[in-house]
N, C-alpha and C positions, 0 to 999 in steps of 0.2 A: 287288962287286955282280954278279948273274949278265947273263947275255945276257939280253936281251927280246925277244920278239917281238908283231909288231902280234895275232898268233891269242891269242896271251898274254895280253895286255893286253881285248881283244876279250871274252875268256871271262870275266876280271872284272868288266867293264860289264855283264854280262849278265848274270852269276849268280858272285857270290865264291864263293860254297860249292863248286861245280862248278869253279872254280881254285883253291879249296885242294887239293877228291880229286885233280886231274890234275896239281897242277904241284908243292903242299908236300907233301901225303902220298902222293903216287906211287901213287896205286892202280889198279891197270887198271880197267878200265872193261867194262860188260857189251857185248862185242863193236863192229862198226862198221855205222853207219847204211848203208842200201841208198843216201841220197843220195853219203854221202861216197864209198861206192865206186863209183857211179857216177863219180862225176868225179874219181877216179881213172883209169879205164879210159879215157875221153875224154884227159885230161892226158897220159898215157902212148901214146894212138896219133897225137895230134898231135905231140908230141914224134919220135918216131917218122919221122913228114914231113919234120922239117924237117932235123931231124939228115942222113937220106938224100938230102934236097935238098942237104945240103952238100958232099956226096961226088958230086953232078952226075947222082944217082936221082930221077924221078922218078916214082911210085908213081902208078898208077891209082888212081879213088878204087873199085873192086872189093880193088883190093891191102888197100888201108887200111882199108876195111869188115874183111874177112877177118881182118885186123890185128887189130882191135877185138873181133869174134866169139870170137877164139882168144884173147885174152887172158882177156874175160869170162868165159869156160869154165875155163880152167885157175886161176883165181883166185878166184871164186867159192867160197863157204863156207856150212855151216848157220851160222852163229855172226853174219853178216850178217841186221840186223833191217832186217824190213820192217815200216811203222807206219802208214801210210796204208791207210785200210779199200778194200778194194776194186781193189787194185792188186798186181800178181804183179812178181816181178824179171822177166818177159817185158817187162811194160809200159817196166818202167826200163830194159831191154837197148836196145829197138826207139827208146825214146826219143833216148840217145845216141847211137845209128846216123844218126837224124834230124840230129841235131846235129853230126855229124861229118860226112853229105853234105853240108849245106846249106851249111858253110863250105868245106866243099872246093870246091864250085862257085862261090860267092862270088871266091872270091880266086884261084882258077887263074888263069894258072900258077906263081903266088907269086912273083912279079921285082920286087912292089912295093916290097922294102926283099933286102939279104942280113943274114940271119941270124947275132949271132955268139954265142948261148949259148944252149941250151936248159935250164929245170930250176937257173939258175943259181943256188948259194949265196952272198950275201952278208952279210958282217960288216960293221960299220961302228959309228961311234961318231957320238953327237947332239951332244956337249960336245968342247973343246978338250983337257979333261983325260983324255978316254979312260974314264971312269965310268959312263955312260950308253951301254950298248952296245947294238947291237941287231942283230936276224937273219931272212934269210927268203931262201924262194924264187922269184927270178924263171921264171913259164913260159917266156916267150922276150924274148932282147932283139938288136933286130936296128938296123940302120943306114941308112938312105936314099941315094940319091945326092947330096940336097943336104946330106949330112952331120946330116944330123935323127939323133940317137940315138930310140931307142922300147924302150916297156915295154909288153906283152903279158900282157893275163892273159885267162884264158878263164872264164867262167860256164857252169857247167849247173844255176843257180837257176830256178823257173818261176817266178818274179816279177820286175819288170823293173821296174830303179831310174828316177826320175826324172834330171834332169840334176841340179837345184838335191842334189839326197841324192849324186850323183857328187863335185861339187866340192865337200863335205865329207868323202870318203874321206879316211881314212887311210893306207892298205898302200900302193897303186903311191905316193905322193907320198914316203912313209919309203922306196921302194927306189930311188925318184930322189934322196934324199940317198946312200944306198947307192953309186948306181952315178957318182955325182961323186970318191966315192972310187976307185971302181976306173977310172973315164975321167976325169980332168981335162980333158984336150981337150975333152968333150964340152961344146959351148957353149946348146943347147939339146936338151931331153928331151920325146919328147909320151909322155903316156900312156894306152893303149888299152885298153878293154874291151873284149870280143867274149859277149856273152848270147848264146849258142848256141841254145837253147830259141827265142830269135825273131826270127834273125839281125840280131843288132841288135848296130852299134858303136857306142861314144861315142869321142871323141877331146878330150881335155884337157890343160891345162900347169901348171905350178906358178911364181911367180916366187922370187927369190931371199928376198927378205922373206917371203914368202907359207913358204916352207921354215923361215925360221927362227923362225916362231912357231911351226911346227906341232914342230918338235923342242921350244921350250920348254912344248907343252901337252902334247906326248909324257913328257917327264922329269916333269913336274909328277903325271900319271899314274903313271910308275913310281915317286914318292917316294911317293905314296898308297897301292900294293900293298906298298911293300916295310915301312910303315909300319904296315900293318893289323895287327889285334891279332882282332877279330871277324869273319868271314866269314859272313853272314849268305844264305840258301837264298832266291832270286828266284823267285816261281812268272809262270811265263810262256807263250806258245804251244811256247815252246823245251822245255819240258819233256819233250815228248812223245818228241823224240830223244834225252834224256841218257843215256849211261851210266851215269851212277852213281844213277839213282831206288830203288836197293834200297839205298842207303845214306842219300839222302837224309830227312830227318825228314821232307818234304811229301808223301813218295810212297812211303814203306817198308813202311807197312803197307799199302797200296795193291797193291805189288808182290807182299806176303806173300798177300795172299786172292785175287789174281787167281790165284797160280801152286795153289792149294787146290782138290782136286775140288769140284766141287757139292756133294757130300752131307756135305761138312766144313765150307763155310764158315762156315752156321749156328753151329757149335758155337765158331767162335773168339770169346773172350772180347769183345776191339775190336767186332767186329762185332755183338754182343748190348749192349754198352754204347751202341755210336753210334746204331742201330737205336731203342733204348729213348729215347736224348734226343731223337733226330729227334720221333719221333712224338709225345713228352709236347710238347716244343717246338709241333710242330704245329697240337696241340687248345689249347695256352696260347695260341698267335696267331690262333684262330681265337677264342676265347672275349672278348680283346681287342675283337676286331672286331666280335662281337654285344655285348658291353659296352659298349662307341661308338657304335655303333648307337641303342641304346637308351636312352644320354644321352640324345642329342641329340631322340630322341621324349619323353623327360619333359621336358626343358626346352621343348619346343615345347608341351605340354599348359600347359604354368605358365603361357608367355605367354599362351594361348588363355584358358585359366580363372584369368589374373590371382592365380595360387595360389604362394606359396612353400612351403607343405607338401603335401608328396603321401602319402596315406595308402593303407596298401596291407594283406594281411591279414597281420596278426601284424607288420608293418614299415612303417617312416615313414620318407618324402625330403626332407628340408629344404634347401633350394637358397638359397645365397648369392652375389650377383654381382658385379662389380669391373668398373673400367674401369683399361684397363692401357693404356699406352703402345706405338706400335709405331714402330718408323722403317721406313719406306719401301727396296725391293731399292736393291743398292749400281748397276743401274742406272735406277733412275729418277729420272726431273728432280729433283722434289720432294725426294731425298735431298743432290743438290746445294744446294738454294736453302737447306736445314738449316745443311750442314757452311758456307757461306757467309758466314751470317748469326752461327755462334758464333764464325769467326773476327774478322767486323767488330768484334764486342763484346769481344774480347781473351781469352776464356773458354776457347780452344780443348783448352788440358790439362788444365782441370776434364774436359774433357769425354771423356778419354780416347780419342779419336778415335771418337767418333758409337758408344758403348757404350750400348745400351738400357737394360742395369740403370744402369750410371752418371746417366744421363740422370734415369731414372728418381728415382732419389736426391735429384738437385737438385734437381726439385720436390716433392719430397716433404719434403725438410727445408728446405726455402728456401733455400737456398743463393745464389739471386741474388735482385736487385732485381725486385720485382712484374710490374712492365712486360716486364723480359723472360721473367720464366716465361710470363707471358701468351701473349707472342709465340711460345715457344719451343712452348705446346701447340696455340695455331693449326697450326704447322707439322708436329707428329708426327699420327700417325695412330692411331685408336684402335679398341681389339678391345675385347668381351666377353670376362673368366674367369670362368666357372662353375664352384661348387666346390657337391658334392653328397655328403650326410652322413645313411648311412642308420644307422636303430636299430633295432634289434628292439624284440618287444613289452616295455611298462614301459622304454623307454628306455636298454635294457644291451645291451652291445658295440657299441660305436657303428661305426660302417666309414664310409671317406672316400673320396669318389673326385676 
């Protein structure tokens, strides 16, 4: 079985199809989002800190801005998409600058733990047999004086998790099983977030139970991908950032007419077909609408003038009415005091759980004793259906509505 990872996994839950292109069918991907390389270039100058904190450097935060500046410069690519309307890689440069002073200041002169791995790779496995393997990177993993091990990860998302959505992660709590394998010693682990975007930490723990469910709804996950047969395409806000939209069904043609001058798109096929349904679509739901409209003004005429024929030129309305059954929303009282009352009488699976047409049925074919149909139509709720049957002149082609 191969190695897993929580981004692995992560990319499943969110869109299968976009884990088949990246993980079964290898396919590169249309370059990398301006976010991801944003936080990139933060990951790399914090790193940077602390590595030279260990060598007994400490970097001004001028040094470490500088740091950050010249990596963005030399790294930087056209092939980096930006997708957010209105915002230049200035925006996202100057962003992460923000977010690299504001934690340098925070935490100067950083002695509140030493540091013993920056960037760290670990392997590990969730099961005793070695089968369940998994893999990732720690940003930093440091040590306290009172022997507190820590997991450090850094955020440069502009959305800022709740605590209740923290202590649902997944990733630091899998690199605290991770890092039991590489510290044994280590008798307790906290794990830290740092949202940089609004200097905001969380700090949280895992217990030992609390670890080994999440390994077994980890495995239970990986038996699910490794199981898959369909990969089906999730449309979501995520889409906007996929790589792979020119291959995907949901956005391919999509991709194909955006990337078409102006004066071409008209002529693509797609576009003259979807165009064409849109619009016939359009007058059919608006024809609907003046359709219903105007029921419900000849049914108001009938009761006014007590008429069920309505004569019109060259065409005739014959109007027929029903009382139909209704049960009550599944939150109101009254749908209670129903479903109640069919169990008192033992009828509950005639009744299919509170089915209208079922319901229906029973009293219409008697199904029960008198007394409780009786009861049971006190209890339902009733509508008018109006069925309306027009004819041309001499009575041919009849039309129903």
């Amino acid at each position: 079985m191969p190695v897993y990872s929580h981004s692995q996994l992560a990319t499943f839950e969110e869109c299968p199809l976009r884990y088949k292109f990246k993980y079964v069918d290898r396919i590169k991907g249309a370059g990398t989002s301006v976010e991801a390389f944003l936080g990139s270039m933060v990951h790399r100058t914090l790193q940077k800190l602390y590595d030279d904190l260990n060598y007994e450097k400490l970097n001004s935060v001028e040094d470490v801005l500088e740091y950050y500046q010249e990596e963005w410069r030399q790294r930087w690519s056209q092939e980096i998409r930006l997708v957010r309307a209105g915002l230049s890689a200035d925006n996202y440069r100057d962003y992460g600058a923000r977010c690299i002073r504001d934690y340098y200041e925070r935490n100067f002169p950083f002695n509140q733990s030493r540091t013993l791995e920056t960037e760290l790779h670990l392997v590990f496995s969730l099961d005793t047999e070695g089968r369940y393997r998994m893999q990732g990177f720690v940003d930093r993993v440091a040590i306290r004086a009172d022997g507190v091990y820590e997991i450090h990860d850094y955020k440069t998302s502009n959305t800022l998790p709740d605590r209740a959505r923290l202590e649902m992660d997944r990733q630091l709590p899998l690199y605290q099983i991770g890092l039991h394998s590489r510290w044994p010693e280590a008798e307790r682990i906290d794990l830290i977030w740092h949202y940089l975007g609004f200097a905001a930490t969380f700090v949280s723990s895992r217990t030992a139970d609390q670890l080994r469910e999440l390994a077994s709804r980890t495995m239970e996950r990986i038996d699910e991908v490794e199981t898959c047969k369909n990969f089906p395409p999730v449309k979501s806000r995520l889409c906007d950032w996929c790589e792979y939209r020119a291959q995907c069904p949901l956005w391919k043609h999509v991709v194909t007419v955006e990337s078409l001058p102006a004066s071409a798109v008209t002529e693509d096929s797609g576009v003259r077909l979807a165009t064409a349904y849109a619009e016939t679509k359009f007058q059919l739901d608006g024809l609907r609408e003046r359709l219903e409209k105007l029921k419900q003004e000849v049914l108001e005429f009938s009761r006014r003038s007590q008429a069920d024929v309505i004569q019109g030129q060259g065409v005739r309305i014959s109007i027929s009415r029903r009382e139909q059954l209704k049960l009550p929303p599944a939150d109101d009282a009254a749908r209670a005091e129903i479903e109640e009352f069919i169990r008192s009488i033992g009828r509950w699976d005639e009744a299919c759980e509170l089915s209208e047409s079922r319901l229906g049925r029973i009293i219409e074919e008697k199904h029960w004793p008198a007394a409780l149909l009786e009861r049971l139509r006190t209890l339902l709720r009733k509508r008018e259906v109006a069925v309306l049957r027009v004819s041309r002149s001499a009575d041919s082609g009849v039309l129903e509505d």
